[in-house]
N, C-alpha and C positions, 0 to 999 in steps of 0.2 A: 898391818892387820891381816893382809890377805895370806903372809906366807905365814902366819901363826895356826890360822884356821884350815891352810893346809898341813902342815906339821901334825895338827889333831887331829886331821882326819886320817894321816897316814898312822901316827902312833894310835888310834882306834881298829885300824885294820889289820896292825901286827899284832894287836893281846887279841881280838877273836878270832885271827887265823890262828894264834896261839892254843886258843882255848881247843878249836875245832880239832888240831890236830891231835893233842893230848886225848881227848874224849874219845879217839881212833886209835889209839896204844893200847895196846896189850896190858892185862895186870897181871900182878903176880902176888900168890901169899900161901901162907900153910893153912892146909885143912883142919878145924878145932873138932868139927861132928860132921856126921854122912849118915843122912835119913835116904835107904832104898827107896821104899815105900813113897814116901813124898817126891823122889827123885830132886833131894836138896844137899847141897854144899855148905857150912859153915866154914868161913874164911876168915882170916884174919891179918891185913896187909902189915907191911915194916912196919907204918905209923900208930899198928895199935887197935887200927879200926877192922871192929865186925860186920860181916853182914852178908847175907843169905844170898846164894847163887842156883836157878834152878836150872835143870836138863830135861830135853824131848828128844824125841827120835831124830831131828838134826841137826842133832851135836857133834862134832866130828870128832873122836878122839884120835890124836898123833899118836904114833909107834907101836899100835897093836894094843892099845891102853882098854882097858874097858872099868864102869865105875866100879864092880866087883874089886877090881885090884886093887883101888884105894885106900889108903888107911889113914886113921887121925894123926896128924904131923906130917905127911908129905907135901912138899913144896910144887906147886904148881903156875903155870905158865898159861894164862886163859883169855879170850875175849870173847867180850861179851854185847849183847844187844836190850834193850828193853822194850818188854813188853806187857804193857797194860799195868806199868809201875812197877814188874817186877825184872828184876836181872837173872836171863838165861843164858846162858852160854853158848857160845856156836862155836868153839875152839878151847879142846883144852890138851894141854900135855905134861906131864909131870917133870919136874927138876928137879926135884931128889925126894930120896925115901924116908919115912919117919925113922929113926935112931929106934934101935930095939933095947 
């Protein structure tokens, strides 16, 4: 009984170190829409799913990037943090260009 309830305890501490470290990865997906104004990202990951990314003044962008350059369909490379329920980004860089 004792090595059972250790086993569980160890196979509980690998899915939330699990979970912890995924939640710390980087995402990635194509931009669908880009509100200046609101300083908003519409995303859209592989799996399909949407959902709204905001920016402040620090956001770092890679490679000289700035939001002006962005366009709807380029693929980016981002992480991010929450705040106050919403997703800002503190790191973003682009991985390729929307197809013209």
């Amino acid at each position: 009984m004792r090595k059972l309830s250790l086993s569980l305890a160890a196979l509980a501490f690998i899915l939330v170190s699990a979970v912890a470290v995924a939640d710390q990865r980087p995402h990635e997906g194509k931009i669908t829409n880009i509100d200046m104004t609101a300083r908003t990202l519409s995303i859209q990951n592989e799996k399909g799913d949407t959902f709204t990314l905001y920016w402040d003044d620090t956001t770092k962008w890679k490679n000289n990037l700035t939001a002006q350059e962005l366009q709807v369909g380029d693929s980016i490379h981002f992480d991010i943090v929450d705040k106050n329920g919403q997703m800002f980004v503190t790191e973003i860089r682009r991985t390729g260009k929307a197809k013209s």
